[in-house]
VMD Tcl script that draws the C-alpha trace (Angstrom):
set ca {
  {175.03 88.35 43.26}
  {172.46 85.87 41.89}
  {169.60 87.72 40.02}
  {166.40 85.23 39.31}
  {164.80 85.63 35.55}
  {163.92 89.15 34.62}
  {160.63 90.08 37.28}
  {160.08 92.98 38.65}
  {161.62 90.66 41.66}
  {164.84 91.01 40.06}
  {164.84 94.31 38.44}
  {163.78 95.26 42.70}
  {166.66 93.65 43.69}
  {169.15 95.29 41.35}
  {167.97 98.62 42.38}
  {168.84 97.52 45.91}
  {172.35 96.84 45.25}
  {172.85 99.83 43.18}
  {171.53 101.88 46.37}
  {174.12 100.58 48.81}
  {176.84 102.55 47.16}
  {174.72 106.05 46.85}
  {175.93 108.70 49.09}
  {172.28 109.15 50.47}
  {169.98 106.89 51.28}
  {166.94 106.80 48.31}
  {163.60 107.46 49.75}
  {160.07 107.63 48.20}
  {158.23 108.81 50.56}
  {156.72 112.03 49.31}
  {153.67 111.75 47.48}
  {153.63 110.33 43.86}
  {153.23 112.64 40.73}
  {150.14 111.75 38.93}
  {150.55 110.58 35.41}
  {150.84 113.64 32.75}
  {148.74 114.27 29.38}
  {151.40 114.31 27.63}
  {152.37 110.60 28.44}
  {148.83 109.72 28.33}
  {148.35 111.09 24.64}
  {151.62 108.45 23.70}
  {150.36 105.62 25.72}
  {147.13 106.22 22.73}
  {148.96 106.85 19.97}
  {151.08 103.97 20.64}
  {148.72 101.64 21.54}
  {146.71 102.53 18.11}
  {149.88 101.46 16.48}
  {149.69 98.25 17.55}
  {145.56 97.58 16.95}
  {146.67 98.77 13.79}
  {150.08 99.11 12.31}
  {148.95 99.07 8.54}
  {147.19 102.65 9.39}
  {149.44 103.76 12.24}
  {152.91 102.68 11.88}
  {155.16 102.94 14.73}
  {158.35 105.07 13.58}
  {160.31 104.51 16.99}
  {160.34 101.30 16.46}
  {164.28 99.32 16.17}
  {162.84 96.85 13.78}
  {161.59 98.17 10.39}
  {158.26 96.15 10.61}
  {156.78 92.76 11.23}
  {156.24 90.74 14.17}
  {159.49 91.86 15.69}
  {158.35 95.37 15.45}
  {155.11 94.79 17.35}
  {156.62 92.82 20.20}
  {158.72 95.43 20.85}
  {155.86 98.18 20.87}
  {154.01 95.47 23.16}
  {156.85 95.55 25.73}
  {157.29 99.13 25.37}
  {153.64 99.74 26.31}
  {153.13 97.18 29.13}
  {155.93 98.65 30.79}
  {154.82 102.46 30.37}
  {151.19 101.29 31.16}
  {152.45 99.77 34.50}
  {154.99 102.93 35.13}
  {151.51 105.39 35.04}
  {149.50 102.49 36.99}
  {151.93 102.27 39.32}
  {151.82 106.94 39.74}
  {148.39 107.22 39.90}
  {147.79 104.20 42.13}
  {147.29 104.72 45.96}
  {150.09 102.94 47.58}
  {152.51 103.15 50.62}
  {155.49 104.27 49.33}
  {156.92 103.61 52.56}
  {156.89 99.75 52.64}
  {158.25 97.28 50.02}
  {158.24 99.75 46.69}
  {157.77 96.31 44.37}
  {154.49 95.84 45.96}
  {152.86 98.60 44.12}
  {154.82 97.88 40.63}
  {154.12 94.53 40.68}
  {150.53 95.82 41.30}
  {150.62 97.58 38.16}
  {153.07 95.44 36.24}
  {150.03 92.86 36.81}
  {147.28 95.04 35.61}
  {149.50 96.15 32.77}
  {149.95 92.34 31.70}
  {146.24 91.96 32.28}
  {145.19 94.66 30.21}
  {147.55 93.53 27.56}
  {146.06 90.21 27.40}
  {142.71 91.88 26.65}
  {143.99 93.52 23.86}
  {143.07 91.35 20.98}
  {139.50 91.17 21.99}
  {139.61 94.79 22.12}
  {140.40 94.99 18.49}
  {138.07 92.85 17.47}
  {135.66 95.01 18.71}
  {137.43 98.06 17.03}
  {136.94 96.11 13.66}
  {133.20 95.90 13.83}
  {133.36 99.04 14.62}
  {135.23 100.11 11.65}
  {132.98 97.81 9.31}
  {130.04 99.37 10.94}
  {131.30 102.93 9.99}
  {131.87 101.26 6.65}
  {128.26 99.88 5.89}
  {126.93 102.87 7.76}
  {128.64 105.50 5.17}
  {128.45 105.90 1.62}
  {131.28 108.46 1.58}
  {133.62 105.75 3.48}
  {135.68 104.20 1.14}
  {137.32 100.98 2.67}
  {137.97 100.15 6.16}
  {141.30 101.88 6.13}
  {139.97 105.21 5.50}
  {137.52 105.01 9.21}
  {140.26 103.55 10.82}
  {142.66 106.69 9.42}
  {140.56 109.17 9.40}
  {137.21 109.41 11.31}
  {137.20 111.35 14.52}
  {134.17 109.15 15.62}
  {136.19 105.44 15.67}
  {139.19 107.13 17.36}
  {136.98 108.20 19.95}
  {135.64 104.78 20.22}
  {139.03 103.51 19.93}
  {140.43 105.24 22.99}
  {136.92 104.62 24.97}
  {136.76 100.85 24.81}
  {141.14 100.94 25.34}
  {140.01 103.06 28.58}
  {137.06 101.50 29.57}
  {139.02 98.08 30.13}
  {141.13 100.17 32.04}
  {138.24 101.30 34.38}
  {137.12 97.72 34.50}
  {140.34 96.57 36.25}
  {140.21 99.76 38.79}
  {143.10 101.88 37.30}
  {142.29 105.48 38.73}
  {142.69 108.74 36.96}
  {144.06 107.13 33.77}
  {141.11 105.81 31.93}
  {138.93 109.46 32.72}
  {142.29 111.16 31.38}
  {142.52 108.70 28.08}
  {138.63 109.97 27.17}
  {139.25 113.55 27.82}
  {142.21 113.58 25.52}
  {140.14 112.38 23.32}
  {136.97 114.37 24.12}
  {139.46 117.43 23.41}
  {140.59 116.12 20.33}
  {137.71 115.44 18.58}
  {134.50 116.77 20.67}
  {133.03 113.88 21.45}
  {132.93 112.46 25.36}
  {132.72 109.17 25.93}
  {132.64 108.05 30.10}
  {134.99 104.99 30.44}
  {132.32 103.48 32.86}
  {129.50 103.75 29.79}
  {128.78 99.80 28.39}
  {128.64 99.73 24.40}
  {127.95 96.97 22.63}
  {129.50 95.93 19.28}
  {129.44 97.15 15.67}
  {129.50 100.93 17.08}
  {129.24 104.23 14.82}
  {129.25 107.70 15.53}
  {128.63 109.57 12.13}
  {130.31 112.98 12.39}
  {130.37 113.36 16.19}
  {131.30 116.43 17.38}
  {129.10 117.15 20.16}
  {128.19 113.47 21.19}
  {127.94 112.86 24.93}
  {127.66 109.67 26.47}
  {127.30 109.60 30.50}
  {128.93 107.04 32.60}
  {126.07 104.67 33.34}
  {124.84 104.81 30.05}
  {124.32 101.07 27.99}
  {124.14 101.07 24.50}
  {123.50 97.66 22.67}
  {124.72 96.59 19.42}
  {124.36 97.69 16.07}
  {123.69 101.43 17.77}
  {124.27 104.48 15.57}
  {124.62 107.95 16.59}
  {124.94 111.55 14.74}
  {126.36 114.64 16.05}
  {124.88 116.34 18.90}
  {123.57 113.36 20.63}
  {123.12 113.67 24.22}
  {123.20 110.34 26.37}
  {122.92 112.24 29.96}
  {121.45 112.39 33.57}
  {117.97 113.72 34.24}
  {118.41 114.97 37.69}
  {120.92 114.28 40.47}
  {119.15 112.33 43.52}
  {120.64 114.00 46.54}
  {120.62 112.55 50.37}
  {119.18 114.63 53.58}
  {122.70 116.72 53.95}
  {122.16 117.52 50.05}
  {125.27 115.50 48.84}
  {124.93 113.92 45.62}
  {124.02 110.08 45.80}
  {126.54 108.51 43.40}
  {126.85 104.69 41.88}
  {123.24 104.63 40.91}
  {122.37 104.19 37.35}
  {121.67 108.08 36.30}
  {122.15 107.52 32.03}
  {119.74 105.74 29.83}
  {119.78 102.24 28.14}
  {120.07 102.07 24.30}
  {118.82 98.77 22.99}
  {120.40 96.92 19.76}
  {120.07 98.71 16.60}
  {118.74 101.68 17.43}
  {119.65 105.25 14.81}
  {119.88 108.35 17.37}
  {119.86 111.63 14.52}
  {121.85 115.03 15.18}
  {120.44 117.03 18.11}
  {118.83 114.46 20.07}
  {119.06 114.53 23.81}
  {117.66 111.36 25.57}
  {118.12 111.66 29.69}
  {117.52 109.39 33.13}
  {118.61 106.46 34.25}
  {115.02 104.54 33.82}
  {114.46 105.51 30.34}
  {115.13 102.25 28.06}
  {114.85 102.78 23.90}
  {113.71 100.24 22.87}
  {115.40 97.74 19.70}
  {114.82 98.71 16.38}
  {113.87 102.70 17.12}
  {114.84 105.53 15.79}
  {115.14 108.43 17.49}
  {114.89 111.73 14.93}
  {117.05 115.15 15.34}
  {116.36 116.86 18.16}
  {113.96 115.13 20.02}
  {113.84 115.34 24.00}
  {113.04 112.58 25.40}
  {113.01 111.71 29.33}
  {110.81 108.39 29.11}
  {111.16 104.73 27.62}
  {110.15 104.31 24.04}
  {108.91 100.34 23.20}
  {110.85 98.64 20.06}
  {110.49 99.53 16.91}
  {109.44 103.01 18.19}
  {109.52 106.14 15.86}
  {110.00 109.10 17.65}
  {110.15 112.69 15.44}
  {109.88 116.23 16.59}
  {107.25 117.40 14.24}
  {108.15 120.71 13.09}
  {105.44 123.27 13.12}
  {105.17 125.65 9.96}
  {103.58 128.38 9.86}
  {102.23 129.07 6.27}
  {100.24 132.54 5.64}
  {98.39 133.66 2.73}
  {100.26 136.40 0.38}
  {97.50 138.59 -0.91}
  {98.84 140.02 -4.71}
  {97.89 143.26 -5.46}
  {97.40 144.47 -9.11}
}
mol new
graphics top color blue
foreach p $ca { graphics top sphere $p radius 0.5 }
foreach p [lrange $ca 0 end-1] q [lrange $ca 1 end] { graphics top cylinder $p $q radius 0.2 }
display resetview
């Protein structure tokens, strides 16, 4: 048998000879198993190994360390990737089962290729954290240990997912880590660079929600929808813009909840705790909620 180079071509056609020989004929017809957390939570925890070995080392790999080490995590995770692509993918199981993998080997290769762009991103990120915090350390220490750059981590990893259509998978990478540290990220929300979310826990960030760069936010922030525009029959309306814009360099304190998909804050604001704010704000705005003290005499008596 003559096998052309290794292709999902040829590993299609192996499978085929193998299946002559089976006592029943293979069929996939029944309907695919979506992926599972629990291989979602290792395509993450592999793929921070690879953004960054020094503060995630892979310990599966056959290699000690080194280059060798991180092709072979590379491979390993292209070829996962594409295996859950290829599950949570609407196909026709029915037809020519390599068009769907190849589907998925593509966008696996694809989203490979826009890996080191991705970590470049991560590593403003992680300098941003660093400037941002006087308790940070070194870069290694965000990178290790803050709950709000792995949650930025696994939201720009999914949302380049959601840009290339992957279903189900890039929603399941932000819940995981929604779950593990409190803060939800939307893979469809557009942040710019140099990101940092200072404590977190709490933060919510809607899907149609644009943040520019240099953007800081504390715990409790809420980036949400005002309202939900329904049609006559009282269906939801979705795929209009429902989450507000963020401009560059804006500070968003703990508490704050900023809602609607027309209200813009504007570069250079700051936005203090617990303000509630449904309208746009021009640049260089300050917006405070004045607390309101109520001071009464103490009369003394002798």
């Amino acid at each position: 048998m003559s096998i052309p180079e290794f292709s999902i071509e040829g590993l299609s056609q192996i499978v085929r000879s193998l299946e002559r020989y089976d006592e029943a004929t293979l069929t996939n017809a029944g309907p695919k198993t979506p992926t599972t957390r629990r291989a979602t939570e290792q395509l993450i925890w592999r793929l921070e190994s690879l953004l960054f070995p020094f503060e995630h080392p892979w310990e599966e790999a056959v290699e000690a360390q080194g280059t060798a080490a991180r092709i072979e995590l590379l491979g390993r995770i292209i070829w996962d990737l594409a295996h859950q692509i290829h599950r949570v993918d609407p196909h026709d199981c029915t037809g020519d089962p390599c068009q769907g993998l190849c589907r998925a080997f593509h966008t696996a290769i694809e989203f490979g290729k826009r890996l080191p762009d991705i970590q470049a991103l991560l590593y403003m990120d992680a300098d941003a954290a660093y400037q941002g915090d006087p308790a940070a350390r070194n870069r290694s220490e965000v990178i290790s240990t803050y709950p709000g750059f792995y949650a930025i981590m696994v939201y720009r990893l999914a949302h380049e997912l959601f840009r290339l259509d992957v279903p189900l998978l890039p929603r399941l990478m932000t819940e995981i880590a929604h779950s593990q540290t409190g803060i939800d990220i939307h893979p469809g929300a557009q942040i710019g660079s140099s990101f940092f979310i200072d404590h977190g826990t709490g933060v919510v960030i809607g899907e149609t929600t644009e943040v520019g760069d240099q953007v800081t936010l504390y715990q409790g922030v809420t980036l949400g929808a005002l309202n939900f525009p329904r049609d006559v029959q009282g269906q939801i309306i979705r795929g209009q813009k429902r989450h507000p814009t963020i401009g560059d360099r804006v500070v968003i304190y703990s508490g704050a909840t900023i809602l609607g998909g027309n209200t813009v804050i504007g570069a250079g604001s700051v936005i203090g705790g617990n303000v509630w704010l449904t309208h746009s704000v021009p640049e260089n705005s300050r917006v405070i909620n004045q607390p309101q003290v109520d001071v009464k005499a103490v009369t003394h008596k002798n």
